[in-house]
N, C-alpha and C positions, 0 to 999 in steps of 0.2 A: 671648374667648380660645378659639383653638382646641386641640386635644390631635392633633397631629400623629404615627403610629404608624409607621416606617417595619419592614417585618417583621410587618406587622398580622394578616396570617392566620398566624403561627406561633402558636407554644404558648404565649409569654408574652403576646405582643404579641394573640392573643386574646381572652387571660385578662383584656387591661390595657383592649382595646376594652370589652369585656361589662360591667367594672365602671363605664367611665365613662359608657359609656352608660345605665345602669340609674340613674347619680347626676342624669344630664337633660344633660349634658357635653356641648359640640359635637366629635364623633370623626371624623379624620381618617384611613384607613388606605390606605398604601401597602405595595404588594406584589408581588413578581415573578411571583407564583402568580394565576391568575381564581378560586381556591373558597378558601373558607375549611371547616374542619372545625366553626365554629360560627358559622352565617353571621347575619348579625345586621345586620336592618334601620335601624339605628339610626347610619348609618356609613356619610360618603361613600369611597366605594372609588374609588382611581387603581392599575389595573395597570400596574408600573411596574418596570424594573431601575433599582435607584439608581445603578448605573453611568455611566449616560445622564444628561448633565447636562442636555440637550436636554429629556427627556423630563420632567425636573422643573420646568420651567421651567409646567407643566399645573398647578401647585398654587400655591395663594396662600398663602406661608409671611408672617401678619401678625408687627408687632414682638411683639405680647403672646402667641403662642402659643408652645407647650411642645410639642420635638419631642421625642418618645422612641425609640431609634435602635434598634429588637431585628432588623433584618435581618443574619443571618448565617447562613453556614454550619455545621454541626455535625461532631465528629471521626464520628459514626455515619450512614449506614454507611460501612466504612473503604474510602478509597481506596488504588491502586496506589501504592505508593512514593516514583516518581518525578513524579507529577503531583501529590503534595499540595501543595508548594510554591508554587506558582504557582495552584492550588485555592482554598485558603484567602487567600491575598494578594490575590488580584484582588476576591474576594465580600467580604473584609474588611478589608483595608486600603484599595483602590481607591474601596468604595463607602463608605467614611466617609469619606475627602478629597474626595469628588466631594459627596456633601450638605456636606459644611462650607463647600465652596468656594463652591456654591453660595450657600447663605442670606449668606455672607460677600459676594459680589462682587453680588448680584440682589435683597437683603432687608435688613428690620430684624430679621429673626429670630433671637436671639443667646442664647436658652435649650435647653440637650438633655438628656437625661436616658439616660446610654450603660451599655449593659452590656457590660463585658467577659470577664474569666475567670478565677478564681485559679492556673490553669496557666501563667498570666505569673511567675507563684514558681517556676516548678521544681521541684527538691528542696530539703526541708526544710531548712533552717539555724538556724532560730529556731522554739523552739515552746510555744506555738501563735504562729501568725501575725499578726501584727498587719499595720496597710497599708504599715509601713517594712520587710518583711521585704524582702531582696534582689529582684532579678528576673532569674531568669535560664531562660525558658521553654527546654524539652526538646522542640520539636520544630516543625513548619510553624505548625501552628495557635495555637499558645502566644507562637510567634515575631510574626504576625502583628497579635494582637491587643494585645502587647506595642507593635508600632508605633502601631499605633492609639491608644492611651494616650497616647505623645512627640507623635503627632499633635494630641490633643486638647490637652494642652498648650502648641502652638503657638499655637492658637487660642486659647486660656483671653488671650494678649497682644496678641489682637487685638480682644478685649470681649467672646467671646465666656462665660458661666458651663456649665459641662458637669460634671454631677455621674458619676463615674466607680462602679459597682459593680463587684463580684467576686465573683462568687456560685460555689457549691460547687455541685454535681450540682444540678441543678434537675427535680425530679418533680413530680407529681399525677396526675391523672386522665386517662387518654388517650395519656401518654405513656411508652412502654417504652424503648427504644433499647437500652442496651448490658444492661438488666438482661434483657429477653427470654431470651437465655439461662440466667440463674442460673432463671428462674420455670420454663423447660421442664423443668430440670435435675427440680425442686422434685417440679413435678407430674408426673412420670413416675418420681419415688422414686427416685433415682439419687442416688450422690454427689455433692458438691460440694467442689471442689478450690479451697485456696485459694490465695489467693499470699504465702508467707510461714507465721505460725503464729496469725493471725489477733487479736493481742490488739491490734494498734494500732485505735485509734477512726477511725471515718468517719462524715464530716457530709454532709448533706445540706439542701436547701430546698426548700419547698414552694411551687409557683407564686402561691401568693396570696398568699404572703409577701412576695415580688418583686415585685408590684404593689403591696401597702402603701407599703412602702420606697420605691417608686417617687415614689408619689403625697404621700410624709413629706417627700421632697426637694424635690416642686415646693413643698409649702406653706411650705418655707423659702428659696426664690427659686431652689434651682438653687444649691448651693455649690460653687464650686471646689475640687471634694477629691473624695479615694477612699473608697469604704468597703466593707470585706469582707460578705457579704451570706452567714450561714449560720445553723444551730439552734443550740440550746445544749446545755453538756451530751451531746454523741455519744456514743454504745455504743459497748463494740469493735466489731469487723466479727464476730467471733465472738456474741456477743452479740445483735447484728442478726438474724444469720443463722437463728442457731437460734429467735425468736423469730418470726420467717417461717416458716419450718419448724414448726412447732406449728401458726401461726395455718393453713397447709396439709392437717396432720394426714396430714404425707407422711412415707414412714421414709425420707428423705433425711439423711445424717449428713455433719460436715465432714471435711474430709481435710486436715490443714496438710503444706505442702511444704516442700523447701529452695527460698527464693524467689532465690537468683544460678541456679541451674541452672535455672529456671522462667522465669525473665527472657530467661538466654541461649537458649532453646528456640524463646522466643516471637520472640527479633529472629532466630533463623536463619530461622522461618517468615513471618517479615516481608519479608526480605530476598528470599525466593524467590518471594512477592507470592502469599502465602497467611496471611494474618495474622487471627489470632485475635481481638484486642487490636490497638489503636494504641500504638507505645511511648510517647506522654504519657500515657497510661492506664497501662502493668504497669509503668512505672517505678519508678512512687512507690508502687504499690498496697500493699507493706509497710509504706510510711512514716507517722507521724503525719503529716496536713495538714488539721489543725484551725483555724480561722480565729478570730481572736478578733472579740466585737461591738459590746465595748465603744465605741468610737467610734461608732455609727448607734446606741446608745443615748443616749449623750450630747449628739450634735449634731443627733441628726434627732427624739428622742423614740421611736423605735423598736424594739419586739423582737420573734421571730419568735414564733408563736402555736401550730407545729407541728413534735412531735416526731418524731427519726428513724424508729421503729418503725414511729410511725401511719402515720408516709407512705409506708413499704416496702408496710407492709400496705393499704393503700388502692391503690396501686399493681398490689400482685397483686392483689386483686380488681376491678380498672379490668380487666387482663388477661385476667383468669378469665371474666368476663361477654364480653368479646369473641372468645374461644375457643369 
């Protein structure tokens, strides 16, 4: 059995090579990129746009192997307006109909392992989240991978088994993205402005956590179903914060705001293709969007291993050492 990575040199699908290869695992990775940021001898590499159906036709997708699908685009950094659309559609809906189609129409390959994204929710309606809660994603990206999902579903009746996550912010080590600014704010003692009054909780996940889960679903064949992928137990974001702020030993203090004037502030700068923030980011940023995990403990034996704090904090110090 091969462990097929599509997205290999990203930050999961890294994480996901390194462990199987360390297990003796034969590793698979495809990728639009020639470098990985942790390059690892142990892993055939095909540079590859999954878009190109052509081009995958280079890989031997056997019946017994397990493709895990982490190629995608990110809302960070933000783009103009009017090309996210068509951005995020093509890198993420196009290039998962184009590998399904494939393994479906050229293979026996009929296992995946997809991550999607809990902004296929929207705004809150149920809470905390369970995988029934509505879906009604707020923006290109949310939209998309919302397709992605009906997609997968298509397939789930044509034989295919695609175990579907939803993971909440995904961190560790190496990766900053939208938090880079809150840490500049930190280290440079400066306010931090929040959005809203900062009591509602934020969850996050820790990249090995994602790989656990990952590797809980193949050992249960790959189930047809979804499962929310987050920590347990969140801080508020107040809470978080100032706990970063300590672990800093920055006189950075918080600022809560009125978050409708803050929101409208943020889409007028949107609008004029100066955006702070992606509106599926300051949307909800007031909102409870706690994921429940009960289900991936139930059905997979799985729970996460690492709390929000530690991973804010291990996050800024991933930062700090690279500054």
């Amino acid at each position: 059995m091969k462990h097929i990575i599509t997205g290999g040199n990203g930050f999961l699908g890294t994480r996901l090579a390194r462990t199987l290869t360390d297990r003796g695992e034969q590793v698979v990775v495809l990728d639009i990129n020639p470098e990985s940021t942790d390059p690892n001898p142990g892993v055939e590499f095909h540079q590859i746009d999954i878009r190109d159906a052509a081009a995958l036709a280079a890989v031997d997708f056997g019946a017994d192997d397990i493709v895990y699908h982490m190629a995608a685009k990110l809302l960070m950094p933000i783009l103009p307006r009017a090309e996210r659309h068509d951005h995020f559609h093509s890198h993420l809906f196009v290039g998962t109909e184009t590998v399904l189609e494939h393994l479906h129409q050229n293979t026996q390959c009929r296992r995946m392992i997809y991550f999607t994204t809990d902004m296929v929710y929207g705004h809150t309606l149920e809470n905390p989240r369970t995988e029934d809660h509505p879906r009604a994603p707020l923006g290109p990206y949310g939209q998309a991978k919302y397709e992605t999902e009906l997609l997968c579903e298509r397939y789930r009746d044509l034989g295919f088994n695609i175990t579907l996550f939803r993971p909440r912010l995904i961190i560790g080590e190496g990766r900053v993205g939208i938090l880079g600014t809150l840490f500049k704010l930190i280290d440079m003692n400066l306010p931090v402005p929040l959005i809203g009054n900062g009591r509602n909780h934020y969850q996050f996940i820790a990249v090995q956590d994602c790989v656990d889960i990952s590797l809980a679903a193949v050992d249960k064949g790959c189930p047809n179903t979804v499962f929310n992928v987050g920590s347990i137990n969140p801080p508020t974001v107040r809470e978080l914060l100032k706990d970063l702020i300590n672990e800093a030993s920055s006189r950075s203090f918080l600022i809560p705001t009125p978050a409708g004037a803050v929101k409208a502030t943020l889409d007028v700068l949107d609008r004029m293709n100066k955006p702070l923030l992606d509106p599926e980011q300051y949307l909800i940023a007031d909102e409870q969007c706690v994921l429940t995990m009960h289900k991936a403990k139930d059905e997979l034996g799985w729970e996460p291993k690492f709390k929000d704090s530690d991973m804010l904090i291990e996050a800024w110090r991933s930062w700090k050492r690279s500054t």
